[in-house]
Z-matrix of the N, CA and C atoms (Angstrom, degrees):
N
C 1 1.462
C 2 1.523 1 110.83
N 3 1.390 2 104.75 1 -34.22
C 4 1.764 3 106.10 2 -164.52
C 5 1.812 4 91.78 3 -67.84
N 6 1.354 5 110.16 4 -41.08
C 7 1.574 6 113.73 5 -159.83
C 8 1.135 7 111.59 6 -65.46
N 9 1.584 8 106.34 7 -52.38
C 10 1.528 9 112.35 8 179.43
C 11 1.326 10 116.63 9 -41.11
N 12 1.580 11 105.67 10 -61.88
C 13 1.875 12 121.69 11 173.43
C 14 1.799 13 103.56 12 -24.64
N 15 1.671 14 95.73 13 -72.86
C 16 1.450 15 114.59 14 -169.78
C 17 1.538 16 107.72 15 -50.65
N 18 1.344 17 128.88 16 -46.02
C 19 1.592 18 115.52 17 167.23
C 20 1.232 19 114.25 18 -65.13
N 21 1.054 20 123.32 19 0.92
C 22 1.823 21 105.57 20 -170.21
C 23 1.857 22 91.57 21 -108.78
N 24 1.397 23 130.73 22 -23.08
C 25 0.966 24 146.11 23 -161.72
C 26 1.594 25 80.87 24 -84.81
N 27 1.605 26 120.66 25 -78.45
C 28 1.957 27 115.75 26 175.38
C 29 1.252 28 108.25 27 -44.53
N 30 0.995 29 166.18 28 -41.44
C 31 1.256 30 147.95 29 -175.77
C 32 1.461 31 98.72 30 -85.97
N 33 1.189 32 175.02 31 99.50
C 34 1.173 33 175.78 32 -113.89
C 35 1.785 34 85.54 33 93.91
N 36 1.157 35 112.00 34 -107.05
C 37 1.663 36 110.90 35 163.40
C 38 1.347 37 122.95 36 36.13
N 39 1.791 38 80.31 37 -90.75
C 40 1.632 39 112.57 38 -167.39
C 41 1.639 40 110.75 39 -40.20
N 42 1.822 41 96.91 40 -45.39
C 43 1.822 42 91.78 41 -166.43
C 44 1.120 43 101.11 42 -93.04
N 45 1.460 44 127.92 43 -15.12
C 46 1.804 45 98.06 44 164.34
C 47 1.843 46 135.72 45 -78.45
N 48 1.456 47 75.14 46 -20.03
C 49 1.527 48 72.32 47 -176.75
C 50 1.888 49 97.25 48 -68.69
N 51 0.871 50 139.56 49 -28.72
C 52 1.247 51 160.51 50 173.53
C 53 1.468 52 106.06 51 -41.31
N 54 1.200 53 87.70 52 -70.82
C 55 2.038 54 93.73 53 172.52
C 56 1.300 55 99.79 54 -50.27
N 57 1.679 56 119.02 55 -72.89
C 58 1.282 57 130.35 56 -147.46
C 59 1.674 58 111.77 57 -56.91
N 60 1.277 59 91.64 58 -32.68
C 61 1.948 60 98.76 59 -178.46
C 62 1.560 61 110.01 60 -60.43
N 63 1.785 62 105.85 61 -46.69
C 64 1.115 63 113.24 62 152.28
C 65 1.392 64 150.11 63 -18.26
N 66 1.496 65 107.99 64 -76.58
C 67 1.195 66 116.87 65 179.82
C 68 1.590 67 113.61 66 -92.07
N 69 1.504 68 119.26 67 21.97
C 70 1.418 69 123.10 68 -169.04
C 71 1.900 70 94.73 69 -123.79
N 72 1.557 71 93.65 70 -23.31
C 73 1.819 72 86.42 71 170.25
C 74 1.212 73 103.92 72 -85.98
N 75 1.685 74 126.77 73 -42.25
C 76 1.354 75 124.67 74 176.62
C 77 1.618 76 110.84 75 -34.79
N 78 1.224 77 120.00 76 -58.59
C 79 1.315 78 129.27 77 -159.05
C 80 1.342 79 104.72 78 -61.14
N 81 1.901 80 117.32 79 -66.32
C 82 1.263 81 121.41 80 167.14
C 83 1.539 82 115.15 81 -28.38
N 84 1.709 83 133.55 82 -67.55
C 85 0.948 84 117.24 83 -164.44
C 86 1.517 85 122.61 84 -70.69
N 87 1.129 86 119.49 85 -26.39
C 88 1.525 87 149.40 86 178.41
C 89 1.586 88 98.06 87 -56.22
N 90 1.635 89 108.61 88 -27.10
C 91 1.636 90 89.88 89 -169.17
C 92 1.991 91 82.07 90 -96.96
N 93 1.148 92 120.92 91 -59.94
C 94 1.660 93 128.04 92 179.41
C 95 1.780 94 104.09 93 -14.07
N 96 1.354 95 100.58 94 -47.97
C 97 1.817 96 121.93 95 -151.52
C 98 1.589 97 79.63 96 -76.61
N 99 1.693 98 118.04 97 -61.22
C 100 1.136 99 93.22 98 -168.04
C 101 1.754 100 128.01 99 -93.12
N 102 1.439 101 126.00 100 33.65
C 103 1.127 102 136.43 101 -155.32
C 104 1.651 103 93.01 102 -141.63
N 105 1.287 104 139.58 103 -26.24
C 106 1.010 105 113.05 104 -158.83
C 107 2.205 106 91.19 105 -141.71
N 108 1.295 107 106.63 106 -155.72
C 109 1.442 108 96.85 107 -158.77
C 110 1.535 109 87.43 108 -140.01
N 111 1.856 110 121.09 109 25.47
C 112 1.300 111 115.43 110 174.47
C 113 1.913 112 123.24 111 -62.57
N 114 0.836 113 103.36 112 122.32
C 115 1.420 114 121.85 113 149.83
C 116 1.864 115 106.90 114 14.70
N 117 1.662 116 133.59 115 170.44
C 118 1.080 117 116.38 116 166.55
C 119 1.639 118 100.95 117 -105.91
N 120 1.341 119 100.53 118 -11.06
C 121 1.672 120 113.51 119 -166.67
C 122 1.256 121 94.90 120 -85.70
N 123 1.525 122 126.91 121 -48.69
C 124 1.188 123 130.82 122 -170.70
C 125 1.924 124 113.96 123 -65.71
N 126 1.084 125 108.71 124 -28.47
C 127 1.578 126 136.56 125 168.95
C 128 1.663 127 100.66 126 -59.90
N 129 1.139 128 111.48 127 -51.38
C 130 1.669 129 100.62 128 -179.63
C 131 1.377 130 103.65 129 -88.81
N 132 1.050 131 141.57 130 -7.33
C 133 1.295 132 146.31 131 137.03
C 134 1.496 133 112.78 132 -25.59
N 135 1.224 134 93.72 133 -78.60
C 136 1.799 135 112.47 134 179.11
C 137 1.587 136 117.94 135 -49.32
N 138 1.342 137 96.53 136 -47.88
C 139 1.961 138 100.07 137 -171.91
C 140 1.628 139 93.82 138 -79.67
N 141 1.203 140 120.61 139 -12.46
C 142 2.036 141 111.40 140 -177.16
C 143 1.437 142 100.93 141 -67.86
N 144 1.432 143 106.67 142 -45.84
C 145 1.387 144 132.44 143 -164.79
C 146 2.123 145 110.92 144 -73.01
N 147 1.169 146 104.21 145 -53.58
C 148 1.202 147 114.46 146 159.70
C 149 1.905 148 124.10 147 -46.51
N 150 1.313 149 95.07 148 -55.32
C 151 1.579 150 103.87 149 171.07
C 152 1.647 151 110.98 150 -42.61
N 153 1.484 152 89.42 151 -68.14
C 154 1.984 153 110.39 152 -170.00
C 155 1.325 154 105.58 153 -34.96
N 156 1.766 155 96.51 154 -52.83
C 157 1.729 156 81.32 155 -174.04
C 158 1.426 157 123.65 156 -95.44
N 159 1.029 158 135.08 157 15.17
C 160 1.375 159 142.84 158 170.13
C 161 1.102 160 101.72 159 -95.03
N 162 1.441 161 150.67 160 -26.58
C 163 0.955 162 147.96 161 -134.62
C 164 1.680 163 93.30 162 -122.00
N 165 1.278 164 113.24 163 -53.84
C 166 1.530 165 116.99 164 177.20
C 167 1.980 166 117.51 165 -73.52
N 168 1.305 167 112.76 166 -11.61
C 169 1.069 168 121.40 167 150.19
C 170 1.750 169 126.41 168 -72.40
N 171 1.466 170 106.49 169 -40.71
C 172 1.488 171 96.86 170 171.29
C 173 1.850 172 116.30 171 -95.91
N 174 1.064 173 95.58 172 -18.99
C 175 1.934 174 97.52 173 170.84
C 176 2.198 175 94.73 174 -41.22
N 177 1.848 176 81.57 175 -64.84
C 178 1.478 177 84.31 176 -150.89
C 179 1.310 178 109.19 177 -70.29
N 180 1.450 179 147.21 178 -6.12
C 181 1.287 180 144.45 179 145.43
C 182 1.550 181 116.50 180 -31.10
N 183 1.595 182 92.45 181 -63.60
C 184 1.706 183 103.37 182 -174.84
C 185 1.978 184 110.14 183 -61.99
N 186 1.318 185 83.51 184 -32.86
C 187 2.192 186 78.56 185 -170.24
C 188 1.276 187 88.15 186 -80.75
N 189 1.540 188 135.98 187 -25.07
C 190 1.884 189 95.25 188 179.31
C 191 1.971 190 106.91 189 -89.87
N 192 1.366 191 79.60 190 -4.56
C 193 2.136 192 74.56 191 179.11
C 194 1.286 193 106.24 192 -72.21
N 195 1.571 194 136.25 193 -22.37
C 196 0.966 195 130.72 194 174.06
C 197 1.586 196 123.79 195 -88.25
N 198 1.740 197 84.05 196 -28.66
C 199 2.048 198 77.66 197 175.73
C 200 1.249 199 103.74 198 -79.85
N 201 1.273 200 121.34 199 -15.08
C 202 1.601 201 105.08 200 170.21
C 203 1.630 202 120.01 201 -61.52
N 204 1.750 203 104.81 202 -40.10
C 205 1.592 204 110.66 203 -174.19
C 206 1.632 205 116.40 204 -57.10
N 207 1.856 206 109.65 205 -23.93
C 208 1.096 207 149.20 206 -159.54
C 209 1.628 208 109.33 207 -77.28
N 210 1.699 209 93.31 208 -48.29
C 211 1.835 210 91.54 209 -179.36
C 212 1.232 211 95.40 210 120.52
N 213 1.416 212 126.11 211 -24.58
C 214 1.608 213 112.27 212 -145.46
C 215 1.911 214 105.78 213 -140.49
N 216 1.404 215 98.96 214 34.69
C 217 1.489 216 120.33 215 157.63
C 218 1.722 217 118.86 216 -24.30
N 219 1.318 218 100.71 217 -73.73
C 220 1.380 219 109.84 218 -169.77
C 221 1.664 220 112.54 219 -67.13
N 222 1.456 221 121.64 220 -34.15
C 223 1.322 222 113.25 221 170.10
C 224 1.754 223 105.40 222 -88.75
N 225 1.262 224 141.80 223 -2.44
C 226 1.460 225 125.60 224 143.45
C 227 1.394 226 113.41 225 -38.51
N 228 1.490 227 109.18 226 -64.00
C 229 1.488 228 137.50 227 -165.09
C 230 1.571 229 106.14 228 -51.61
N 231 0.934 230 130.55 229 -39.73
C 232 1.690 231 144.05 230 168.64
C 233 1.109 232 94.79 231 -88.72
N 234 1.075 233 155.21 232 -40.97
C 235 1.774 234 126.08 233 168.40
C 236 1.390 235 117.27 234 -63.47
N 237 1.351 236 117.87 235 -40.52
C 238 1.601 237 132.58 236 -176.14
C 239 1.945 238 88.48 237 -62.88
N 240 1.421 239 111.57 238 -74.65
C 241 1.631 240 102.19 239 -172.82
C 242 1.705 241 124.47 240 -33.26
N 243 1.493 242 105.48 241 -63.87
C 244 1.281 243 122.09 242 -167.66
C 245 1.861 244 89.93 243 -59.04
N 246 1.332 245 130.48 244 -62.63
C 247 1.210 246 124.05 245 -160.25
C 248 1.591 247 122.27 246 -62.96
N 249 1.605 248 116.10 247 -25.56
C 250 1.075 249 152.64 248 171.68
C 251 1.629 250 108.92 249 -54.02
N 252 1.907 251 95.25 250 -65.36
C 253 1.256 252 124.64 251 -174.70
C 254 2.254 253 91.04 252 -48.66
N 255 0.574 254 78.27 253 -66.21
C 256 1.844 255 105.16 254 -163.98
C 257 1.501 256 118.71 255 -42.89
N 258 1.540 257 108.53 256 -43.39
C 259 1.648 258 127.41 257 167.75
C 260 0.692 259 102.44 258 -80.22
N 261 1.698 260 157.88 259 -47.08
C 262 1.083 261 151.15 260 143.95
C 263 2.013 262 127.62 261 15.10
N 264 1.421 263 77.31 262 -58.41
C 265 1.872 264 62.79 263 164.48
C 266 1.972 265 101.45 264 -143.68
N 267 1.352 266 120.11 265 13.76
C 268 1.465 267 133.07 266 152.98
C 269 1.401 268 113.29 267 -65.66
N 270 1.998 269 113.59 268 -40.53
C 271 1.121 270 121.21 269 -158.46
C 272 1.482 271 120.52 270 45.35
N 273 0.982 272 134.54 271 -145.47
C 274 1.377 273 137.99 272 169.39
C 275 2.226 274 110.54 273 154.02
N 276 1.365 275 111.42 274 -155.17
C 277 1.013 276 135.26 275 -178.00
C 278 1.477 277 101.76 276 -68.54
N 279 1.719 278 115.32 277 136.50
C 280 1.344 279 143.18 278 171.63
C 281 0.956 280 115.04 279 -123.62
N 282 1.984 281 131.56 280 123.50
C 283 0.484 282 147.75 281 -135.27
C 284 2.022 283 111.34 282 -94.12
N 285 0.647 284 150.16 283 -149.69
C 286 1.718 285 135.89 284 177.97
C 287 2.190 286 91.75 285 -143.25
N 288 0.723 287 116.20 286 -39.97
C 289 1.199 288 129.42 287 -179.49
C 290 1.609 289 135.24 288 -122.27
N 291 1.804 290 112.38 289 134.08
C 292 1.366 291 106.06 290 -165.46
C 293 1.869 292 104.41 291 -50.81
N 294 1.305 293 116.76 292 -64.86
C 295 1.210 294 118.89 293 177.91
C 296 1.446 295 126.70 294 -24.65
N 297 1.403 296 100.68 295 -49.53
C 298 1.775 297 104.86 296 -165.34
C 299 1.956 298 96.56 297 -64.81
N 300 1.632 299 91.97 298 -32.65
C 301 1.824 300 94.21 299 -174.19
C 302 1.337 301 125.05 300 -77.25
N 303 1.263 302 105.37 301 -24.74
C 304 1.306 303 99.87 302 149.50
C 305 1.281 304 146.82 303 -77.89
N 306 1.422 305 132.17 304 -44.04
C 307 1.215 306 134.12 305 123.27
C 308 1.835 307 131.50 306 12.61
N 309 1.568 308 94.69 307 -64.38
C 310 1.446 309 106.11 308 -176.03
C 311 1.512 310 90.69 309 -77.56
N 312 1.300 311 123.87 310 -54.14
C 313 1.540 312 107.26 311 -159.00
C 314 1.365 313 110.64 312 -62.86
N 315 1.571 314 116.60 313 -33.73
C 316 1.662 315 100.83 314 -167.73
C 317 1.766 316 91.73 315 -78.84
N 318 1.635 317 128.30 316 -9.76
C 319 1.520 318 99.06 317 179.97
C 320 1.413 319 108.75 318 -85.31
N 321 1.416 320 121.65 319 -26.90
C 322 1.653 321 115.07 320 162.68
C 323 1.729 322 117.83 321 -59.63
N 324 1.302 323 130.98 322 10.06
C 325 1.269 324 125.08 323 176.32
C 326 1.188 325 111.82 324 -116.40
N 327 1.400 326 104.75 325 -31.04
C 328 1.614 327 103.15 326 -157.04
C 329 1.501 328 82.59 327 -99.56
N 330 1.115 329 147.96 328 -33.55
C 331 1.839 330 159.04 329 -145.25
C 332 1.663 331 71.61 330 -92.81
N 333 0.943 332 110.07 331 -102.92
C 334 1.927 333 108.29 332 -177.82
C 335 1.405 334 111.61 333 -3.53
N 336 1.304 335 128.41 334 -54.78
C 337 1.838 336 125.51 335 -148.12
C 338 1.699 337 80.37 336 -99.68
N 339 1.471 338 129.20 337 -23.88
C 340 1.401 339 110.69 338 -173.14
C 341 1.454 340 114.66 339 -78.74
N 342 1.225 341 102.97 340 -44.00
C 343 1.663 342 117.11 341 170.92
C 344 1.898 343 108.61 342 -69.19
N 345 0.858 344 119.99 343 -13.56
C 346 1.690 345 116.60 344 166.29
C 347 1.172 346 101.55 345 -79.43
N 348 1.364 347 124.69 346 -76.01
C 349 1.630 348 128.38 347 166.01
C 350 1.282 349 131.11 348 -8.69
N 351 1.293 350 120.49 349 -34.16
C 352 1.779 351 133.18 350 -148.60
C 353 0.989 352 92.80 351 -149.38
N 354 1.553 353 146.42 352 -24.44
C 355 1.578 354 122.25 353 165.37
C 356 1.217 355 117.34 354 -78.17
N 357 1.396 356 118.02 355 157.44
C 358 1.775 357 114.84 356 172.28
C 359 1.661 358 95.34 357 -118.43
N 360 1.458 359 122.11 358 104.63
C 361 1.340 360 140.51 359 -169.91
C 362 2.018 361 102.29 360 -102.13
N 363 1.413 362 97.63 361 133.90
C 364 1.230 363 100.53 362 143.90
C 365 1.252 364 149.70 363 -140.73
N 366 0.999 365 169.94 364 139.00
C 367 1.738 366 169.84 365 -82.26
C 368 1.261 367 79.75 366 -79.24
N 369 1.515 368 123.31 367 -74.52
C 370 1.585 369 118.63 368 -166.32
C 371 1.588 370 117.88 369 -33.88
N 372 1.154 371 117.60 370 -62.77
C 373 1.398 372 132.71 371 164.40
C 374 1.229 373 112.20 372 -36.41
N 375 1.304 374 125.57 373 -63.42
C 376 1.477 375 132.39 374 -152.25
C 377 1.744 376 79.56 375 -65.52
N 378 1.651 377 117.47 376 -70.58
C 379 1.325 378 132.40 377 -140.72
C 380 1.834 379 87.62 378 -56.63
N 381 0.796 380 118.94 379 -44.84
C 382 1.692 381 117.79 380 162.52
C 383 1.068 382 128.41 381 -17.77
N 384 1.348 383 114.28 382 -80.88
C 385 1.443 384 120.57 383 173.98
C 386 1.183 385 120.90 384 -76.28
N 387 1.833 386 125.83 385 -18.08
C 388 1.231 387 119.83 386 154.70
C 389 1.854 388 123.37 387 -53.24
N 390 1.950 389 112.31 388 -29.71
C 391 0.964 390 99.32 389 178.68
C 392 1.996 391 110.54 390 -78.98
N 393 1.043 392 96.43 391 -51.17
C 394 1.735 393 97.24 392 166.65
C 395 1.710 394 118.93 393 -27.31
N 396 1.068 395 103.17 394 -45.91
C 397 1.712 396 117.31 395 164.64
C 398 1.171 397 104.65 396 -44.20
N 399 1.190 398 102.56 397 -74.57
C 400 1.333 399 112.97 398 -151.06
C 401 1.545 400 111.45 399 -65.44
N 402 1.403 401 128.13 400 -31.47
C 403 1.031 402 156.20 401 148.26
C 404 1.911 403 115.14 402 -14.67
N 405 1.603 404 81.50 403 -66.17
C 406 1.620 405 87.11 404 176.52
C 407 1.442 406 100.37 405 -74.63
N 408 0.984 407 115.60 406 -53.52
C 409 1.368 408 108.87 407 -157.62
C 410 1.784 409 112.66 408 -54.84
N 411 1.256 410 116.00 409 -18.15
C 412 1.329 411 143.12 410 168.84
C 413 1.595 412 114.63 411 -45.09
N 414 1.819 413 90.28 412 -61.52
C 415 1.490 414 110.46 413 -175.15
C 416 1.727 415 109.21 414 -75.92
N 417 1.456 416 117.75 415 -45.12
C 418 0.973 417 113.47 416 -154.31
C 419 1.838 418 124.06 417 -128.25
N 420 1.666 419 99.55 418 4.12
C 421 1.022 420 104.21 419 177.19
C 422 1.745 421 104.78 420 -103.25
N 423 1.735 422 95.37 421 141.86
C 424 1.138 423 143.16 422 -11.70
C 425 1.183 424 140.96 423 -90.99
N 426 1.565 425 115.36 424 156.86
C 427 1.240 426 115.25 425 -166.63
C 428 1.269 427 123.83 426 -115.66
N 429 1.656 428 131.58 427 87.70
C 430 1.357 429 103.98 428 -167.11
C 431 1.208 430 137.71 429 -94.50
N 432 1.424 431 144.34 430 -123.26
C 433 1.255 432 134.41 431 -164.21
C 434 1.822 433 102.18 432 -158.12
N 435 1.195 434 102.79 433 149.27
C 436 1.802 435 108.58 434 -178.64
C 437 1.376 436 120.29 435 -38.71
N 438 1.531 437 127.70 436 -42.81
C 439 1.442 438 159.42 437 -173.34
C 440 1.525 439 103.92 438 -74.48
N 441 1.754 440 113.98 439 -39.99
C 442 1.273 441 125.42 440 -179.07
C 443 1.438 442 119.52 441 -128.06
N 444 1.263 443 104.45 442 77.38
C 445 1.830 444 109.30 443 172.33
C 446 0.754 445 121.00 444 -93.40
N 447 1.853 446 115.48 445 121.87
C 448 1.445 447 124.56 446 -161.88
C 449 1.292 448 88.15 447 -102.58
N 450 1.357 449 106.88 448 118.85
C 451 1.585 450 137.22 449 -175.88
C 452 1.214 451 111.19 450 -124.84
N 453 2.012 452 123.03 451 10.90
C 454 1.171 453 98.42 452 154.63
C 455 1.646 454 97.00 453 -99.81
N 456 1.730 455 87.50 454 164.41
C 457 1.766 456 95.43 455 161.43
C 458 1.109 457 116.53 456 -85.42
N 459 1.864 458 130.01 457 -12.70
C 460 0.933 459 122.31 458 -167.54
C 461 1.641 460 106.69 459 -104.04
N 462 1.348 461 116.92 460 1.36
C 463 1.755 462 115.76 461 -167.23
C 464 1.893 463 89.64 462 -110.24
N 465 1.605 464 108.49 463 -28.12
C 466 1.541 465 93.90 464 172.60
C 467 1.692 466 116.22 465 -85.59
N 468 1.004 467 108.26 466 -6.93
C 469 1.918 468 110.46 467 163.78
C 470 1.744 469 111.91 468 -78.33
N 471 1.670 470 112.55 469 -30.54
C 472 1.344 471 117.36 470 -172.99
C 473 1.392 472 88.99 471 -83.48
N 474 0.963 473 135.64 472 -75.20
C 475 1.801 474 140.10 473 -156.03
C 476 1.457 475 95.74 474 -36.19
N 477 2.025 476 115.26 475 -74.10
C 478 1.688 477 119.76 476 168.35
C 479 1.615 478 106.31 477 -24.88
N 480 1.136 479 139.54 478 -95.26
C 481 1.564 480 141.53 479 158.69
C 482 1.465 481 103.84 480 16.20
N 483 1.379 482 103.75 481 -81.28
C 484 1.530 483 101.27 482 -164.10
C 485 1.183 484 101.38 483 -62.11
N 486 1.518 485 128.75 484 -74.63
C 487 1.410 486 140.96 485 171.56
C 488 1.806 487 114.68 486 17.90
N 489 1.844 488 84.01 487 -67.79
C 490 1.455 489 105.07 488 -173.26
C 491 1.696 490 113.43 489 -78.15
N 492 1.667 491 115.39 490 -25.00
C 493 1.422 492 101.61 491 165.38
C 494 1.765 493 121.81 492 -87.52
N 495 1.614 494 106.11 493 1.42
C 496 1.545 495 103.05 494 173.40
C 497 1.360 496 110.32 495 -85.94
N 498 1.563 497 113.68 496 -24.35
C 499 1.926 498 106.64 497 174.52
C 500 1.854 499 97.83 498 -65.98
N 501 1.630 500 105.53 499 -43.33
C 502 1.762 501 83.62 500 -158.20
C 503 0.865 502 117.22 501 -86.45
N 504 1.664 503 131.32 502 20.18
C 505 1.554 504 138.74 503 163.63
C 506 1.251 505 111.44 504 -104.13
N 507 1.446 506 113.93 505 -25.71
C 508 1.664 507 122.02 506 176.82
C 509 2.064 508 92.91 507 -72.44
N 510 1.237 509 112.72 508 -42.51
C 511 1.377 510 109.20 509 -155.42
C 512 2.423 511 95.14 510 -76.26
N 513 1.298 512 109.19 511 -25.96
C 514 1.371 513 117.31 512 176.05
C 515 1.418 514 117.57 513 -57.53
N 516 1.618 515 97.69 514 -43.12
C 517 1.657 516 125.08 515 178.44
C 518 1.644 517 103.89 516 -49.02
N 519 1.785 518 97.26 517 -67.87
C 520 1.937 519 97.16 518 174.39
C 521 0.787 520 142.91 519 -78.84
N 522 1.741 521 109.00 520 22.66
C 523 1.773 522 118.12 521 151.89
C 524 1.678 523 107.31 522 -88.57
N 525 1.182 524 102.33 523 -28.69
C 526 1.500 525 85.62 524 166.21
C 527 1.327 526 150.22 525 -93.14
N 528 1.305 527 91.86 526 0.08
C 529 1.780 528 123.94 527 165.41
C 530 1.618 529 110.64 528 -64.42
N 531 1.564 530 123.65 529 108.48
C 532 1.487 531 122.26 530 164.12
C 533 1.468 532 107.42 531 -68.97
N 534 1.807 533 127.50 532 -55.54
C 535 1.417 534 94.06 533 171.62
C 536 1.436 535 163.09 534 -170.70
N 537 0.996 536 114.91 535 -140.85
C 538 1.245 537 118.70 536 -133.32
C 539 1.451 538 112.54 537 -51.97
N 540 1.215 539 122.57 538 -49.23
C 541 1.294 540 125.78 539 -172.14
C 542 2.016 541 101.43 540 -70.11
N 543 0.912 542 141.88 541 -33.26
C 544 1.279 543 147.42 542 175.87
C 545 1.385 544 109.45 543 -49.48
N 546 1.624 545 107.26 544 -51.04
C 547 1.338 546 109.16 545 -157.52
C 548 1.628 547 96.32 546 -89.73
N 549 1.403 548 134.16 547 -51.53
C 550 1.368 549 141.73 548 127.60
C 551 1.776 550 89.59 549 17.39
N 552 1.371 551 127.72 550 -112.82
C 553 1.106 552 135.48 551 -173.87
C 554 1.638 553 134.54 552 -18.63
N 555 1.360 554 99.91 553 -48.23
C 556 1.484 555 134.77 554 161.43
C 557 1.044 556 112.70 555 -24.12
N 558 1.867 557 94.79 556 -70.54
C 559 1.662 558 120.77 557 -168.09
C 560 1.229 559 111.39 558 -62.48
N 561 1.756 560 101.32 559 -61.95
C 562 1.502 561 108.86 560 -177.85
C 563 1.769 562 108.32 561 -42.56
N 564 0.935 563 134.35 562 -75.63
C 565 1.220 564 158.62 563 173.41
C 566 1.624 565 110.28 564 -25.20
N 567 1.287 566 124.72 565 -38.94
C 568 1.706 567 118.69 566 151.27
C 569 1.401 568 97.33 567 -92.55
N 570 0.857 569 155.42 568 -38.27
C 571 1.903 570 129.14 569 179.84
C 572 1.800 571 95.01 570 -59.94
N 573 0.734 572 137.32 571 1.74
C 574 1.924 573 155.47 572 -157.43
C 575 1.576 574 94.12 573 -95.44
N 576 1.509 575 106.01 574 -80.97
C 577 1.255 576 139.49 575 -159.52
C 578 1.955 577 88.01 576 -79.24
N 579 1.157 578 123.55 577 -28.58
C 580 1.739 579 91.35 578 -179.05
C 581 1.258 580 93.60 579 -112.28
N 582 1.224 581 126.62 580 17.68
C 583 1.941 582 111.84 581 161.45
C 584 1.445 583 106.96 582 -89.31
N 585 1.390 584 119.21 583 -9.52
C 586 1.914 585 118.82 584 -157.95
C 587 2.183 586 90.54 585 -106.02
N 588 1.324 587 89.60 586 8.92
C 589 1.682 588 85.94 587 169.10
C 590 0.966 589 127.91 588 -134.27
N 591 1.501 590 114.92 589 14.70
C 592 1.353 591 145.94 590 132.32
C 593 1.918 592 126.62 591 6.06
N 594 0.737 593 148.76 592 -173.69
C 595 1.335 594 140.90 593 112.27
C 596 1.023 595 107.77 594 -97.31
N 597 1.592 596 138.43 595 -54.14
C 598 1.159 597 130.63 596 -161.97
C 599 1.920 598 108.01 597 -71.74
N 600 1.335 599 129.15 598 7.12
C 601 0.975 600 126.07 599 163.96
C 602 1.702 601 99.49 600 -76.83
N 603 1.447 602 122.65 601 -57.87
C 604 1.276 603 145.50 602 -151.77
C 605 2.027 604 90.88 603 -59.53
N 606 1.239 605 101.87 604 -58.02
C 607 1.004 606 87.54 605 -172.52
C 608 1.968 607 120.22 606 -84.57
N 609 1.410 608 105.24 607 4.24
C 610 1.587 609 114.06 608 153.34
C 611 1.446 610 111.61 609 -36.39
N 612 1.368 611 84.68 610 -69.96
C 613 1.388 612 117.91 611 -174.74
C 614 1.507 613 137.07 612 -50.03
N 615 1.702 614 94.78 613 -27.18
C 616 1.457 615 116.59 614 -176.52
C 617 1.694 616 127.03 615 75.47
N 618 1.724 617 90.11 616 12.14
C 619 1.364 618 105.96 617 172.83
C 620 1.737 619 109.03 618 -69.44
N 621 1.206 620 95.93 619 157.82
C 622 2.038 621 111.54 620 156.16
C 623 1.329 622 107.49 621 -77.15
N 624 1.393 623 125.45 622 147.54
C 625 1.488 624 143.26 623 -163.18
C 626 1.754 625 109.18 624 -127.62
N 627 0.975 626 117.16 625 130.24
C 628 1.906 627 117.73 626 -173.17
C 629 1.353 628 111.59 627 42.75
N 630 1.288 629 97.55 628 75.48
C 631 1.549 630 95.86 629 -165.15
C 632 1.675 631 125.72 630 -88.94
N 633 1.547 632 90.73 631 -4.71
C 634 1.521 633 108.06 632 -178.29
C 635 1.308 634 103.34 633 -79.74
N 636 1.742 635 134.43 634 -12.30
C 637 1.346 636 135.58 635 160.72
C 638 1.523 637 111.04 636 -51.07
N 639 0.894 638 113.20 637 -27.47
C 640 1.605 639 119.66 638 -173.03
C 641 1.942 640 126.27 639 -106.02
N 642 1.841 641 84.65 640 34.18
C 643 1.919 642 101.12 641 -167.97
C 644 1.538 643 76.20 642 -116.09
């Protein structure tokens, strides 16, 4: 009953925030466009930028209103941090559409806390896919996005840098974690963050790949 409710409540959701992201970047740029003497390039600049964050402000409202309806709030909340934490300077894959981004994010949150829940993991395991992580993230972080071409050489050597010292302090952290489902989350959640910087995610996706080759 709770679920059913709760899907009929996300789909109701889904398309307003949809509109609303919409017609709230429209407005923003509409006033920029008509107040100032920016650029037309620089204008899609602005509305990419406008979207992202309106859009990642109301996604994540709605996915913890539901993991709250759900029961399982507080391990959303540690998948959202750690994964958050992690793209942060990995970055990764952007999505082309509000829908598709929402979609993916609530299945990377809720897919995360279900598979923490129901697996029985141990150090061996975890330390596994932390090295696989780490691995990609080695090869391929960072990764940016059409909107964001990292065109320095010196901010994509710093981002890699950090990247690679946030897995091996995040990975220090989950030896000292007893449990299970926490550290579970952790893991899942950077094997998360270094599959979405991929190419072969990018081009799942139908994204552009090293895109600062093309400045």
């Amino acid at each position: 009953m709770v679920i059913s409710t709760t899907l009929i409540y996300f789909r109701k959701d889904l398309f307003f925030i949809m509109n609303i992201t919409k017609k709230l970047s429209n407005t923003f740029l509409n006033f920029i466009k008509n107040n100032t003497s920016t650029s037309e390039e620089d204008l899609e600049k602005i509305y990419y930028g406008i979207q992202v964050i309106m859009l990642t402000a109301s996604k994540s409202i709605l996915l913890f209103v539901i993991a709250y309806l759900l029961g399982i709030f507080k391990y959303v909340l540690i998948s959202y941090v750690v994964l958050t934490f992690a793209r942060n300077f990995a970055s990764g894959v952007h999505l082309s559409s509000t829908l598709q981004c929402i979609i993916t994010t609530f299945f990377l949150h809720f897919g995360n806390v279900y598979l923490s829940l129901n697996l029985s993991t141990n150090i061996i395991i975890r330390s596994i896919i932390f090295i696989i992580s780490f691995i990609l993230i080695l090869l391929y972080a960072p990764a940016d996005t059409e909107y964001r071409p990292l065109v320095s050489k010196k901010l994509r050597r710093d981002l890699k840098i950090k990247s690679i010292v946030v897995i091996i302090i995040s990975y220090i952290v989950l030896l000292l974690i007893e449990n299970n489902v926490y550290a579970n989350i952790i893991t899942f959640s950077f094997l998360e963050a270094s599959l979405l910087i991929t190419p072969i995610v990018y081009k799942f996706f139908g994204r552009k790949y090293n895109n600062y080759k093309n400045i």
